[in-house]
C-alpha positions, 0 to 999 in steps of 0.5 A: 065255406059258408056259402057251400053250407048255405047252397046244401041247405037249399038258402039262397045268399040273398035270403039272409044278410052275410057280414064279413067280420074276424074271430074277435068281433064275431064273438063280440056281436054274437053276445050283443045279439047282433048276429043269429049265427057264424061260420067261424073256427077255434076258438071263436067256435068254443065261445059260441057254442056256450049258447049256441049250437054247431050245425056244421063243420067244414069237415062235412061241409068238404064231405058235400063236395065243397072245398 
């Protein structure tokens, strides 16, 4: 989860603003440049990877102890 990312990673939630959007208008925002990053899956993924870069999967994220 983002959350769990966020804990391993040592950022307080309160130390960025977490807007909760679907797959569709995350896409949308992130090519206006409205959003700095996501925690979204396939295949809203694919689009953001076209100019953006992966840091984590919830596969590794699981391998943190998180759910």
């Amino acid at each position: 989860s983002l959350l769990a990312a966020l804990k391993h990673w040592g950022i307080k939630p309160g130390q960025v603003e977490i807007v909760n959007l679907q797959p569709p208008a995350i896409i949308a925002a992130w090519q206006r440049g409205d959003i700095d990053g996501a925690y979204v899956w396939a295949p809203a993924v694919n689009a953001l990877e076209k100019d953006g870069k992966v840091l984590t999967d919830s596969e590794q994220v699981g391998q943190w102890g998180a759910p």
